[in-house]
N, C-alpha and C positions, 0 to 999 in steps of 0.2 A: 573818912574814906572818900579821896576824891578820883579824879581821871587821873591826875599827878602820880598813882601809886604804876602808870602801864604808860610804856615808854613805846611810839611808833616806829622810832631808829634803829629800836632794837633788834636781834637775826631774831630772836625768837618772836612766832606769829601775836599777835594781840590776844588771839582768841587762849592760846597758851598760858601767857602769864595773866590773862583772867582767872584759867581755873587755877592758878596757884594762889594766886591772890585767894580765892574764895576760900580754898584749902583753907587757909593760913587762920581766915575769920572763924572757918567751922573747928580748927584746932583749938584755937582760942576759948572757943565756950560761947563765940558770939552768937551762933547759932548749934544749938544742943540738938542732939537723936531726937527727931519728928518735929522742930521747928519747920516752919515755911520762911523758903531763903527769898529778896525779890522776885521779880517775875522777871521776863528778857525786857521788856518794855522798860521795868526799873533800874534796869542794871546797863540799860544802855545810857539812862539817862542821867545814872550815878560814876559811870567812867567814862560815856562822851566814845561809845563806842557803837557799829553796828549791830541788826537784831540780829545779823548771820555771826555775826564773831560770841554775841552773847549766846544764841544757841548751840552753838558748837561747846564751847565751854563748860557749858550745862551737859551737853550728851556726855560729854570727855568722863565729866564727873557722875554721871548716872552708870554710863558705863564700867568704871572704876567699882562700884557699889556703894558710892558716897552718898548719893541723891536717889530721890527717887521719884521718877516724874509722872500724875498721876491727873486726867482729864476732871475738870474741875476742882480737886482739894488742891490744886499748882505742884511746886515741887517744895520736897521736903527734904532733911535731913534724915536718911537711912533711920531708923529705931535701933538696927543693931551692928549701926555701925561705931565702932569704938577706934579711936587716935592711935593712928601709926605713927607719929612723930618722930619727924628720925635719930636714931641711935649712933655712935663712934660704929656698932660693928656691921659690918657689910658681910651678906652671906652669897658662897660663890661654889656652883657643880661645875665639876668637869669629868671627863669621860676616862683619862688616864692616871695612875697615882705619878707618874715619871712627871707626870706634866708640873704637879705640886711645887716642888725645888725653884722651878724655873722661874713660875709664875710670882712663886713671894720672895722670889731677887729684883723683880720688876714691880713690886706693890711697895709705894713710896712708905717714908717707917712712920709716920706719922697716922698710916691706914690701918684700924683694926679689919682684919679679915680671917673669916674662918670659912675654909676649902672643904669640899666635901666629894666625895668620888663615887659615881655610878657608871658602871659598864653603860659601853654603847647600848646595847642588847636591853636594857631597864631605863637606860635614859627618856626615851618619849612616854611610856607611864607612869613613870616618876613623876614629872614636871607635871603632865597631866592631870594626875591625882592631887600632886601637892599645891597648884593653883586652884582646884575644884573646892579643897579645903583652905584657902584662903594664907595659906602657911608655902606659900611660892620664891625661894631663892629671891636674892636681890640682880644677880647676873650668873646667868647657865650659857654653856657651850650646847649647842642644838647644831645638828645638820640643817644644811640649806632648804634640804625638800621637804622640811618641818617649817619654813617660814611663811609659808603662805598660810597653813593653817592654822599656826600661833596669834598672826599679825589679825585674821580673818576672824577670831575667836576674842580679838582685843585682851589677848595675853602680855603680850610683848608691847615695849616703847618704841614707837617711829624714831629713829635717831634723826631725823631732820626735825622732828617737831621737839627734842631737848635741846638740838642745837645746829640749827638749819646753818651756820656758816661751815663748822666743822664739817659738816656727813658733805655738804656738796664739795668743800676742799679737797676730801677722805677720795670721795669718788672720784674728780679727777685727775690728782694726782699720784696720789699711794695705791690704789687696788685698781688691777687690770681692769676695763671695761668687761671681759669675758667671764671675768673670774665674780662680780660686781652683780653680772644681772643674776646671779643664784640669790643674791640677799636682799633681792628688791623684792616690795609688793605694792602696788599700784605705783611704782617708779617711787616709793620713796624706801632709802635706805632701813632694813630691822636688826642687821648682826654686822660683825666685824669679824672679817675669816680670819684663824691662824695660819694653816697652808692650803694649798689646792692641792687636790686630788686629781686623779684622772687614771680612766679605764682604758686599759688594753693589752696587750701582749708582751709576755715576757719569753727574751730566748738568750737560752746557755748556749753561747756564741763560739763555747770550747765542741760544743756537739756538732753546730752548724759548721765549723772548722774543717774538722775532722772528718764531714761528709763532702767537703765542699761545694755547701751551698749557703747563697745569701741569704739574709734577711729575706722572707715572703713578702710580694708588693699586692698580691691580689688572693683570692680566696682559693684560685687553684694552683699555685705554688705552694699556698701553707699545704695543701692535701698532699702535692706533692712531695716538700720536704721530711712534712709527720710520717708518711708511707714508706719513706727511704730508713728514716730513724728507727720506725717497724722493724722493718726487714731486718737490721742489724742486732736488736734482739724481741726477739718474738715473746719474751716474758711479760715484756712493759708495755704500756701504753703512752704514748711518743706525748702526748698533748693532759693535760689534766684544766680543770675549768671549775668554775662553783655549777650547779645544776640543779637549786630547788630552794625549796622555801630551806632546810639547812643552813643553807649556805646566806640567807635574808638577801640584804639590802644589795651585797657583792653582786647575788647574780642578775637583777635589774640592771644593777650599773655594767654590769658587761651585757646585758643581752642591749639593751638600749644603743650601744656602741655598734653592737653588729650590726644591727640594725640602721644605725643610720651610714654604714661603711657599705649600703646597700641603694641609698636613697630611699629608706622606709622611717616612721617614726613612730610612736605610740601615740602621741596626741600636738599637734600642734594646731589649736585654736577648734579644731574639730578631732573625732576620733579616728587614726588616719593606719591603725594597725591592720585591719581588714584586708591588705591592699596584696597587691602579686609580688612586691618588692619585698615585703615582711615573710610572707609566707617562703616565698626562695631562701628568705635567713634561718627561719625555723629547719624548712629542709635540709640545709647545710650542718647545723647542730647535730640532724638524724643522721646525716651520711657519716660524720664522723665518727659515731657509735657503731655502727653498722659495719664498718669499712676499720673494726677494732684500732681505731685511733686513740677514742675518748672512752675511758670505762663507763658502763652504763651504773655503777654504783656511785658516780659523782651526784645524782640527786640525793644520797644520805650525809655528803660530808659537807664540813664546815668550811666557811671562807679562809680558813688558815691552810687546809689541807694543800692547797694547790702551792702556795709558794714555801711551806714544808719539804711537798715533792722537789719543787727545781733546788734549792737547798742543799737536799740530801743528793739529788743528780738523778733520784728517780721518777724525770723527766725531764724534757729540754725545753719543750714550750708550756706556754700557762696560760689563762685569761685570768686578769687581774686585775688589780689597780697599783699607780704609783709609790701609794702608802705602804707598798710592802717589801717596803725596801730593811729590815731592822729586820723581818723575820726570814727572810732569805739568807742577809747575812748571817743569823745566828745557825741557819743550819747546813752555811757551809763551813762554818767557825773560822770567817774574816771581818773584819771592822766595815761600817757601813765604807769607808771611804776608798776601801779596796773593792768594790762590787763592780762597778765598771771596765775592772778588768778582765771580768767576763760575761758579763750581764748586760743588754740593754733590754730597754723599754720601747714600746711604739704603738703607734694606735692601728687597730683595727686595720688590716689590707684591705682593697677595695674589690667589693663586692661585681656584679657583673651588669651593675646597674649605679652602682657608685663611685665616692671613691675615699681614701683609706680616712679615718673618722675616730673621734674617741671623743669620751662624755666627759663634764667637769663634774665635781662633787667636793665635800668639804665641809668641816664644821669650823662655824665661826662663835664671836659672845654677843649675846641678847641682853636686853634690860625687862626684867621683866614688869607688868603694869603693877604688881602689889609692893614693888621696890618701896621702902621709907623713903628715903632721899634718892631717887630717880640721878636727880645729877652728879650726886657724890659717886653713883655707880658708872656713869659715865665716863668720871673721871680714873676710875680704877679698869674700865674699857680703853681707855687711851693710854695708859699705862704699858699694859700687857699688849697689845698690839701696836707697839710703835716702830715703827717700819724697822729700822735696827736691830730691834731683838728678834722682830720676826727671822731676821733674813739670817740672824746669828744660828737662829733653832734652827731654820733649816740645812744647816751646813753642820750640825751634832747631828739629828736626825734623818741626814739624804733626803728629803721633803722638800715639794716646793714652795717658796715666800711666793703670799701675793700679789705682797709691794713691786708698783712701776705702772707706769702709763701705757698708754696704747700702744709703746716699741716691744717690751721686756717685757719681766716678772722678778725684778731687781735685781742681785747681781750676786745671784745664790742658785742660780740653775743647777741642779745634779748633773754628773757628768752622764748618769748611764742613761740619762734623758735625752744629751742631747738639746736640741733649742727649745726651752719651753714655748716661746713665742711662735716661733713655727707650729708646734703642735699645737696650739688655741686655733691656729688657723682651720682646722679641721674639727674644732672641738664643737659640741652640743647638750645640751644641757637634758635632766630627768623631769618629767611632766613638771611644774610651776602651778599646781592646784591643790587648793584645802584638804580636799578628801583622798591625798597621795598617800595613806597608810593602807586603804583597801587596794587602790587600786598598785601598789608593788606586790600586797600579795597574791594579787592576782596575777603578776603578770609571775612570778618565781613558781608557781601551778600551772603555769602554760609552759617555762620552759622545760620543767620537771615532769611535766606528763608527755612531752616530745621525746627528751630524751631516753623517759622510759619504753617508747613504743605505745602508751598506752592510748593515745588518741594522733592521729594523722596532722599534720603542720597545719593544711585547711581547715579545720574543724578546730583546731586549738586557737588560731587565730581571728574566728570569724566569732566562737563564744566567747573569748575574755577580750574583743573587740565590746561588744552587746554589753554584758560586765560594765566594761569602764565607761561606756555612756550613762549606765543606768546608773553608776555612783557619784560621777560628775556632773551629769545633766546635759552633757555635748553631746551634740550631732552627731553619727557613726555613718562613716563615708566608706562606702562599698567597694573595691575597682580593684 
C-alpha cells in the first residue's frame, strides 16, 4: 500500500478516498474487529498525505461506527463491527406509492432495487429509528427541513464529498439557487429535490368573477373580498386554512409565509418571532375567526381538508401549498391540466408592513451514511433526478421542476402558477436548524391556540418565541 493508491487530481477530496481506501483494508480482513489501524502520523507517512487529511478520514470512519478512537489504546477497529460490503441490491423510501412506476422507469435495468413506501406523517421516525438500529435505507426521500438535522447527526452523505464535481455542477446549473439553499448544510449540498413546493394562497377565480373582485394584493383586500363572499352566503365560511398541530408540517409552512408577507420571521440567525410585525400576523389569523371568515374548527382538521373544500367549491380561498394541485383537481373531477382554468395560486398578499411573500419546501433524495456502496446510490440519485424526468413529472403531476439556473425553474412552470421565478423572488425558506422537529411543533400550538382564542397573539408569540430559543440555543430578540 502505497501514496500511488490516492490520486491529488482527483474531485474527490484526498481525505475521501483515504477513508475508502481504509475501508477497503478493514474489509479485507487486513485489519479484524479491535485491531489498531496506524496512527495519523503512520498513515500520513504511508500515503504522503497531510495529518489534517489523515484525521479527517479517521473521524469520517469513527463516525460511520467503523473505528473507534480511544486516548492512549489509539484507534481500533469497532469489536462489533461486521462488513457491509456492497450488495447488486440498493434499498430506497419514498413517501408516495404513485411515485414507484416512475422511479423504476428511471432505474437503469442493470440496478437491483427494492422500493419501499412510508407516509410523509412516519417518514422522519422511520429513518430515525432505522439508522439508530444500524438497518438505514441506502437512499430516502426526506424534506428539506429534516436536513440539517440528518447532515448534523452524520446520518446522511455530503454529495460534495462523493462527488464534489457533480453536486457543484448540480448546484449551478440544474437547481434553482432558491430552490438549492433548502438542501445545504454548512454550504455543502445533502439531497436532490424532486419538485418545489411553495405556500400560499389558493383562489376559485369562478367565485372572485362572479363577485367582481381581483385577486387580493394586501391583507385588507383578502378581508375585504372573504367578507363579500360571506355575505353571499352566510352558511359557509369564505376562506378555509390548516390551524394546528392536525394539520403538522402545512400549517408552519403557511403560518411562516404570513409571516414573512408581513416582514416578521421565526428565526433568522437569532429568534426574531417576539417582534410587533409577527404578532400583527397572529392578530390577523384571530380577526378572521372572529369576523366568521375562517372556522374556528380548522385547528382539528387535516392538511387535506382545505383544498378538499376549494374542490368541492365549499370555499373559494385557501392557505396552502402548491402541491395541491392533484387533490383539488380530484375534488372538482378535472384532470390536473384543466385546473388553471379556474384556479390560481399566489403567495401570501402583503401585510401592512411587508410585502406579498411565500415559503419554499420540498422533498428531495439523501444518501444515507450506512449506504453499502455510497456511490452506486449516488448513481441511482442521478438517475431519478435528471433534469428531464424531473421536468416530465412535473407536467403529469402540475408540480413544480427544480431544474434551471438563476432565470427559471425549467420549462415546466404550472400554468395556475403563473411565473415560478417571479414568485422565488418573494420566496423564504422554514428555520434551517437541527432541532426543527420541536420547534414546528411549537410553532403549529401557537397557531392553534390563536386561533382557538385560547391565549391572546402577544402571549402566544412572546412564549413559543422563549420555546425556540430554548430548543435551539439562539438568542430571543424582543421588539
Amino acid at each position: 500500500m502505497t501514496s500511488a493508491s490516492l490520486d491529488s487530481s482527483a474531485p474527490e477530496p484526498l481525505y475521501h478516498q483515504l477513508r475508502i481506501d481504509l475501508l477497503k483494508r478493514i474489509e479485507s480482513a487486513e485489519f479484524a474487529p479491535g485491531d489498531r489501524i496506524p496512527t495519523e502520523m503512520e498513515l500520513c507517512e504511508e500515503y504522503d498525505v497531510s495529518r489534517t487529511t489523515a484525521r479527517q478520514a479517521l473521524q469520517l470512519l469513527a463516525d460511520d461506527e467503523v473505528l473507534i478512537r480511544a486516548r492512549r489504546r489509539g484507534t481500533i477497529v469497532s469489536p462489533t463491527w461486521r462488513s457491509t460490503a456492497p450488495s447488486d441490491e440498493l434499498h430506497l423510501v419514498i413517501s408516495d406509492s404513485y411515485r414507484e412506476e416512475e422511479i423504476r422507469s428511471a432505474v437503469p435495468h442493470d440496478r437491483n432495487v427494492t422500493i419501499r413506501v412510508v407516509a410523509y406523517d412516519e417518514m422522519r421516525p422511520f429513518l430515525l429509528k432505522a439508522a439508530a438500529e444500524g438497518i438505514a435505507p441506502d437512499v430516502a426521500m426526506i424534506d428539506h427541513v429534516w436536513v440539517a438535522e440528518f447532515a448534523s447527526m452524520h446520518m446522511i452523505h455530503s454529495l460534495h464529498a462523493l462527488d464534489t464535481t457533480w453536486a457543484a455542477a448540480t448546484l449551478q446549473a440544474d437547481i434553482h439557487p432558491a430552490v438549492a439553499s433548502g438542501y445545504l448544510f454548512e454550504s455543502e449540498l445533502y439531497a436532490i429535490p424532486e419538485e418545489v413546493n411553495l405556500s400560499g394562497i389558493w383562489y376559485d377565480t369562478l367565485a372572485l368573477f362572479e363577485l367582481g373582485a381581483a385577486i387580493p394584493s394586501t391583507w385588507e383586500d383578502l378581508i375585504v373580498v372573504a367578507t363579500a363572499l360571506k355575505e353571499l352566503d352566510t352558511d359557509r365560511f369564505p376562506v378555509a386554512m390548516p390551524g394546528g398541530e392536525t394539520a403538522r408540517e402545512t400549517t408552519t409552512y403557511c403560518i411562516a409565509a404570513l409571516l414573512a408577507s408581513n416582514g416578521a420571521a421565526i428565526i433568522d440567525r437569532d429568534v426574531l418571532l417576539d417582534s410587533a410585525a409577527a404578532i400583527a400576523s397572529l392578530r390577523f389569523l384571530r380577526t378572521l375567526v372572529e369576523n366568521g371568515l375562517v372556522s374556528p374548527s380548522v385547528v382539528e382538521a387535516d392538511w387535506l381538508e382545505s383544498p378538499r373544500k376549494l374542490g368541492a367549491g365549499e370555499a373559494a380561498i385557501t392557505f396552502g401549498g402548491s402541491y395541491e394541485t392533484e387533490h383539488i383537481a380530484r375534488g372538482i373531477g378535472q384532470p390536473v391540466e384543466s385546473l388553471s382554468e379556474r384556479f390560481v395560486f399566489r403567495p401570501f398578499p402583503a401585510g401592512p408592513d411587508g410585502a406579498e411573500a411565500t415559503v419554499i419546501g420540498g422533498m428531495g433524495y439523501a444518501i444515507f451514511k450506512q449506504a453499502a456502496d455510497p456511490h452506486s446510490a449516488l448513481d441511482l440519485v442521478k438517475s431519478i433526478t435528471a433534469p428531464d424526468r424531473l421536468n416530465a413529472r412535473s407536467v403529469r403531476h402540475g408540480t413544480i421542476s427544480p431544474t434551471g439556473a438563476a432565470g427559471s425553474l425549467g420549462t415546466a412552470d404550472p400554468s395556475f402558477i403563473g411565473s415560478g421565478g417571479h414568485i422565488l423572488e418573494s420566496a423564504t425558506t422554514r428555520p434551517v436548524v437541527p432541532t426543527y422537529a420541536p420547534v414546528t411543533k411549537q410553532i403549529q400550538r401557537m397557531v392553534q391556540s390563536v386561533i382557538s382564542g385560547s391565549i391572546r397573539p402577544a402571549a402566544a408569540a412572546e412564549r413559543t418565541a422563549e420555546f425556540i430559543g430554548a430548543v435551539t440555543e439562539l438568542p430571543v430578540v424582543h421588539r
